[in-house]
C-alpha positions in Angstrom: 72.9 -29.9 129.9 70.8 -27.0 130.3 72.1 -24.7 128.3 72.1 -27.4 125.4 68.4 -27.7 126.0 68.3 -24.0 125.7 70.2 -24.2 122.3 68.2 -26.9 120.5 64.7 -24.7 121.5 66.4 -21.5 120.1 67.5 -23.2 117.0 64.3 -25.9 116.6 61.4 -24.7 114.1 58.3 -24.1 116.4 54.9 -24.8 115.7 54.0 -21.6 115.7 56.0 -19.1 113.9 55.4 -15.8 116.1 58.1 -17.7 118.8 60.9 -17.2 116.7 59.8 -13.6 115.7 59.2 -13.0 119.4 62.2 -14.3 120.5 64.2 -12.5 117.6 62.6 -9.4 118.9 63.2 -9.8 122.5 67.2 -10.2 121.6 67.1 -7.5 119.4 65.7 -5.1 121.8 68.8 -6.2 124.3 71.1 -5.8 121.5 69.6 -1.9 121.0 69.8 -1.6 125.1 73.1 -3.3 125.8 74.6 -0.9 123.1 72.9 2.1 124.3 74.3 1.8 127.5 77.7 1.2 126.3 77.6 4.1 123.9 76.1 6.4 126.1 78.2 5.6 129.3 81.6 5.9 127.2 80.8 9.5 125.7 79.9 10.2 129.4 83.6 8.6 130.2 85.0 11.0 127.2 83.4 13.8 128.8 84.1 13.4 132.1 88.2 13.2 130.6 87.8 16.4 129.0 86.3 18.2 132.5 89.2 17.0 134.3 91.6 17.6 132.0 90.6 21.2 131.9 90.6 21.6 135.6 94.1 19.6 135.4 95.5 22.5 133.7 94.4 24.9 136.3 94.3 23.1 139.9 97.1 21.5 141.1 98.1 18.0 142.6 97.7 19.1 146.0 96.9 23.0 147.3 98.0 23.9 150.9 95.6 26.8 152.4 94.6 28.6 155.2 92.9 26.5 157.2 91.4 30.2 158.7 91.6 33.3 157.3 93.0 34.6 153.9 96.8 33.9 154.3 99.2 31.7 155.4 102.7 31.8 156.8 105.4 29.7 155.3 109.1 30.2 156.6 112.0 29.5 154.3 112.5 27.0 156.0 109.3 25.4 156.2 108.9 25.5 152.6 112.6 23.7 152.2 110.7 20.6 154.1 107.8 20.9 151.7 110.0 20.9 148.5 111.8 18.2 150.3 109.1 16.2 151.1 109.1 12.2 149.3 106.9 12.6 146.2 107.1 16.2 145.5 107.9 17.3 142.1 107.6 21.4 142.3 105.9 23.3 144.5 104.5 27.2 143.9 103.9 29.7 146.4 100.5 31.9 145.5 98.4 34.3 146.7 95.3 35.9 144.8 92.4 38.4 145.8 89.5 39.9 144.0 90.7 42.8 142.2 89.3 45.8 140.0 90.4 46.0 136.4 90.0 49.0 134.0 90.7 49.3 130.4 89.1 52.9 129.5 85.6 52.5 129.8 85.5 49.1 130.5 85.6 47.1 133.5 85.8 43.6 135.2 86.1 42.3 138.8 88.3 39.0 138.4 90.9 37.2 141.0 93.9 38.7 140.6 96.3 35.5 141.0 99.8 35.8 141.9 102.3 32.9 141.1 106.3 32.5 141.3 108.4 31.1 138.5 107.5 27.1 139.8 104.0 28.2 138.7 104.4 26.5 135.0 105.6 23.2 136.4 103.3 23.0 138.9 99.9 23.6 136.8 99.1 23.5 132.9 98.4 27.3 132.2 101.7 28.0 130.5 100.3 25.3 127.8 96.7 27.0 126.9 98.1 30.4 125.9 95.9 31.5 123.4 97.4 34.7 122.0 100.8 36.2 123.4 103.3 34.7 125.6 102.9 33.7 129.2 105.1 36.3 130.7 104.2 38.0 134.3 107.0 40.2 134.6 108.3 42.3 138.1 107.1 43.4 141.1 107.7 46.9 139.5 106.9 46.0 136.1 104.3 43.6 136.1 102.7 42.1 133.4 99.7 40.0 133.4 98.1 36.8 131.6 94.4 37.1 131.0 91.8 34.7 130.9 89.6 35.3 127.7 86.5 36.3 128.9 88.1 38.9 131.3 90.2 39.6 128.0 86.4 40.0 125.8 84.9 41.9 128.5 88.1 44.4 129.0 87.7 44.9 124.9 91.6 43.7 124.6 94.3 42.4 122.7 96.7 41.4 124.8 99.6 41.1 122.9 99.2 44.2 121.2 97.5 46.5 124.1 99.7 49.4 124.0 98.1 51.2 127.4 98.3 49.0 130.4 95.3 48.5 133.0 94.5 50.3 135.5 94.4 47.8 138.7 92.8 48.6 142.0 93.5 45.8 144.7 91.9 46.7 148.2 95.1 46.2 151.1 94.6 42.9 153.5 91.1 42.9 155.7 89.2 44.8 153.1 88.1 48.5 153.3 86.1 48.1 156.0 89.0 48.2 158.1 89.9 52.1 157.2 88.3 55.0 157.8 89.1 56.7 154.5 88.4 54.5 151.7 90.7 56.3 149.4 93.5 54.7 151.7 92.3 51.2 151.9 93.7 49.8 148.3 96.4 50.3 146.0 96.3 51.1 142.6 98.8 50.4 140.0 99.3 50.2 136.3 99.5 46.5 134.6 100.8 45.7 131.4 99.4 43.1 129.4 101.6 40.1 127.6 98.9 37.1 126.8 95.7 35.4 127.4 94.9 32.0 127.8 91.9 29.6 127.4 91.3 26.6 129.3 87.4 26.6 130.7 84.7 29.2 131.1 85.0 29.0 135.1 88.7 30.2 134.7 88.9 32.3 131.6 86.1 34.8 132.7 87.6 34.7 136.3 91.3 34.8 136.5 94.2 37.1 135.6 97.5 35.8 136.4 100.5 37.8 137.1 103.7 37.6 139.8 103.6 36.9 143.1 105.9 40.0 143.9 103.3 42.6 142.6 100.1 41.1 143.9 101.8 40.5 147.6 103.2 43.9 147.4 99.7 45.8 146.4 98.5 43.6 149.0 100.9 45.0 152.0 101.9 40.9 153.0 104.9 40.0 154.8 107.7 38.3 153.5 106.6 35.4 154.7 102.6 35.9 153.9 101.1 34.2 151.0 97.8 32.9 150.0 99.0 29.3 149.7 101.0 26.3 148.3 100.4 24.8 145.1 102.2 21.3 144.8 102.6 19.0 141.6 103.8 15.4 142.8 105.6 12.8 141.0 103.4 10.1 140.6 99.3 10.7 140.6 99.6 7.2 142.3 100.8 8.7 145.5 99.0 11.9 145.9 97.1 10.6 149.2 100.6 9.6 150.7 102.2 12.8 149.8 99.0 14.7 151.4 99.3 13.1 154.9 103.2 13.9 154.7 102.6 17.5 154.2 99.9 17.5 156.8 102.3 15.6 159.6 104.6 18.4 158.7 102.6 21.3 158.9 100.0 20.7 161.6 96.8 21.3 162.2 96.7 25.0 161.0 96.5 24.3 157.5 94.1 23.1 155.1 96.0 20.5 152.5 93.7 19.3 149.7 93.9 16.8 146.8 92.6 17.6 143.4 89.9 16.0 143.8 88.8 17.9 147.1 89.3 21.0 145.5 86.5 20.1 143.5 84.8 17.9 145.1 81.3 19.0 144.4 82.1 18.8 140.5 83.4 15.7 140.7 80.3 14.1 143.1 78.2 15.7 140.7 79.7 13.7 137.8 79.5 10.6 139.3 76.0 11.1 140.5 75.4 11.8 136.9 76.4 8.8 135.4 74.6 6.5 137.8 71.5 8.6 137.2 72.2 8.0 133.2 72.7 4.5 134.0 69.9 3.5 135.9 67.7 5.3 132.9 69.3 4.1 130.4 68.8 0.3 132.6 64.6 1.0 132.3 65.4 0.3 128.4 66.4 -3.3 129.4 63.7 -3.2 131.4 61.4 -2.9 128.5 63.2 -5.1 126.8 62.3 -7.8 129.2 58.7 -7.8 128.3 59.6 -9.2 124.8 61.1 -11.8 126.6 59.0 -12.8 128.9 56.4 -13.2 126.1 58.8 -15.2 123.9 59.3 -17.7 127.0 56.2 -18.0 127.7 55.0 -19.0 124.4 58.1 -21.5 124.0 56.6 -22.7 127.5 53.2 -23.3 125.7 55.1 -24.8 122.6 57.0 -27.3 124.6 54.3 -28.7 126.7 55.1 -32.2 125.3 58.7 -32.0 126.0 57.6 -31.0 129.1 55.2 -33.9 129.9 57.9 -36.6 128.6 60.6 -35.1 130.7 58.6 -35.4 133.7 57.7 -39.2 133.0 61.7 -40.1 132.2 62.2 -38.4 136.5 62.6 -35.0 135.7 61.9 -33.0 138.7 60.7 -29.3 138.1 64.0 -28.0 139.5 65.8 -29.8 136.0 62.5 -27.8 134.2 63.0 -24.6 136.1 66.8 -24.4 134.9 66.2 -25.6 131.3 63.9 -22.3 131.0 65.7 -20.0 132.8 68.9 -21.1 130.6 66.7 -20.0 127.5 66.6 -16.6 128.9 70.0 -16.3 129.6 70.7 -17.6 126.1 69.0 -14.9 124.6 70.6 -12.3 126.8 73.9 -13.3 126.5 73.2 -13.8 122.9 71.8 -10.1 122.8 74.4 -9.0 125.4 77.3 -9.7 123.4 76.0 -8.7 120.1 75.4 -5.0 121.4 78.1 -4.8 123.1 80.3 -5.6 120.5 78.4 -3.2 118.2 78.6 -0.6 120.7 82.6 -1.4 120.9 83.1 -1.2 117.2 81.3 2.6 117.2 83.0 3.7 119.8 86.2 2.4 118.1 85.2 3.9 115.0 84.3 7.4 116.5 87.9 7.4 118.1 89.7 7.2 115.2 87.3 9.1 112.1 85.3 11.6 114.4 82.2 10.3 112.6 79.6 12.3 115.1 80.3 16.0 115.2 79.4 18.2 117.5 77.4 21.2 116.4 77.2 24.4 117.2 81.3 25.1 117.1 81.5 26.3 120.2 83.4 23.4 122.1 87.3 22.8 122.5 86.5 19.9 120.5 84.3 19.2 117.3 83.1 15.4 118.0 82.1 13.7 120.7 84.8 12.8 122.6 84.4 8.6 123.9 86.2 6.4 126.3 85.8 2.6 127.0 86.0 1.8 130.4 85.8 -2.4 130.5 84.1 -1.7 134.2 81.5 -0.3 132.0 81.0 -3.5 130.2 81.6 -6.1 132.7 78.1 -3.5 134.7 76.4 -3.3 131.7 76.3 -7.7 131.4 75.9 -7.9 134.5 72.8 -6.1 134.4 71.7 -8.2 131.5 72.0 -11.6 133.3 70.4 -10.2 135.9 67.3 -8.6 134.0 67.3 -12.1 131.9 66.4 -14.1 135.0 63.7 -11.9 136.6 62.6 -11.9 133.9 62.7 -15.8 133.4 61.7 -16.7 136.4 57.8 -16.4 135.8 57.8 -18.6 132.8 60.2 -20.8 134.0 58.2 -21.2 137.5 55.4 -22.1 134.8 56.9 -24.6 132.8 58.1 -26.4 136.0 54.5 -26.7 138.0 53.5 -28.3 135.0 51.3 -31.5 135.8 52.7 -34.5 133.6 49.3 -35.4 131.1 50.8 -38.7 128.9 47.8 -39.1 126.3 48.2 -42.1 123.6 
């Protein structure tokens, strides 16, 4: 009954014609916030995809390191019970260290990353190969896979460097463990065979190549390596899988999802998108005024209905709903309307790309979006809930009003 009091005072002509521009207004401005939010908080979503994707193709599943020091020890047969272990799909034995490249006159200090053949299953790299082939080579003949900017700032072409690098890998410990510094790293020559781009945190830092060479320049035991890289057969699963491979390798070792591999990037992102929301929320805010304004004229409008209510037992709880329902009317009236506009741009970004990005500098031209119906169900619930508070006052007001019957 409420809510078809509500309805006849939206749709009834007004004695005063600034209500129904008013309260036009006031749903408007919900329809411009509702869809803001929406819009804003999927590109975020489309964003946040792309980030993760990227780092998808670099980190894997779950990494087993040192839970001290620089290496680890893994026995063969240690590493047959993590293979074996329920949920694992591949796992990669790597070790890297900060390294000294030369090309001529030029120079970079990257990590020098050192992966076995399970490498490509286990990560994404093998797919972002920008020029060249993703080959690594021998322990004696070792080739490498450059990220691009260590490939800019070298001056390369990988796949058609005729000279190798010149590679200069300091031995386990560091120099400062020998008294002639001459004798406390290795040097080597390293061929070039591709480069690949994935995201400016990896391509200016990494330069892949085989486990063999790295461990050997290193001076690492057979059984030394800088860590485990596992890729697990359902993403589902990935917490079970972790406290398997803990059970089974103790204490010693540090075993870490994805996600805590990164876990300040991705706490960053989240704190982001509350921080947009709860900005982006002060626009609904705003919006609120129009509608308190609009209610409190209708208040003022209906002071007759009001009065006659009252006489026929009406008690100013029945008032205080019929009012409040108004405001929710309008919000959920305004609600849905930019939501669904916001759904159809969305929609119609996904498939035509109709907002660019400029500059041409991204891995993609357009802004990526991705509708996330959590986002929605937040984004009406923050409407009802902005609609009542602000209700409530001119509500409150239409219900303390005194009954005055006049012939």
């Amino acid at each position: 009954m409420n809510l078809l009091f509500a309805w006849r005072y939206f749709r009834a002509k007004k004695s005063t014609n600034a209500i129904n521009i008013i309260a036009w207004v006031s749903m408007s401005a919900i329809v411009v916030g509702a869809a803001s939010l929406i819009l804003v908080l999927s590109v975020f979503n489309g964003f946040e995809d792309l980030v993760k994707s990227l780092y998808t193709s670099f980190y894997p599943d779950i990494k087993v390191s040192p839970a001290t020091g620089q290496t680890i020890t893994l026995t063969p047969r240690q590493i047959q019970q993590l293979e074996g272990t329920g949920g694992v799909r591949a796992l990669s034995l790597v070790v890297e260290a900060q390294a000294v490249l030369v090309n001529d006159s030029n120079q970079s200090i990257p990590y020098l990353k050192g992966v076995d053949s399970n490498f490509i299953r286990v990560t994404g790299v093998a797919n972002k190969i920008d020029r060249g082939t993703f080959s690594l080579g021998t322990a004696d003949r070792p080739l490498a896979v450059l990220g691009s900017g260590v490939d800019y700032g070298l001056g390369l072409e990988p796949e058609k460097n005729v000279v190798p690098l010149e590679v200069y890998l300091f031995h386990r410990g560091g120099p400062e463990n020998n008294a002639d510094p001459q004798s406390s790293y290795n040097h080597a020559a390293l061929a070039t065979a591709g480069e690949f781009r994935i995201q400016e945190d990896f391509d200016d830092h990494y330069v892949i190549t085989n486990l063999a060479f790295v461990k050997q320049m290193m001076g690492l035991t057979p059984d030394e390596y800088g860590g485990a890289e596992i890729a697990v057969d359902d993403p589902a699963r990935v917490a079970n899988v972790q406290q398997s491979i803990r059970q089974l390798l103790g204490s010693g070792y540090k075993v870490q999802t994805r996600y805590e591999q990164n876990q300040s990037l991705f706490s960053v992102m989240g704190t982001e998108k509350w921080v947009i929301y709860i900005v982006l929320t002060l626009i609904l805010v705003v919006a609120s005024f129009n509608m308190v304004g609009a209610l409190t004229m209708l208040v003022w409008d209906k002071q007759k209905d009001i009065h006659v209510l009252k006489a026929l037992g009406a008690g100013n709880r029945l008032i205080q709903r019929i009012f409040l329902s108004e405001g929710v009317l309008l919000a959920l009236m305004g609600g849905l309307g930019g939501i669904g506009l916001a759904a159809l741009i969305c929609l119609l970004q996904l498939k035509y790309k109709l907002i660019p990005l400029e500059g041409g500098s991204f891995l993609l031209d357009y802004y990526p979006v991705k509708m996330v119906g959590g986002d929605f169900l937040l984004v009406f619930g923050t409407i009802l809930v902005v609609a009542l508070l602000a209700s409530w006052i001119p509500a409150r007001k239409a219900a303390n009003t005194p009954i005055e019957l006049k012939s």
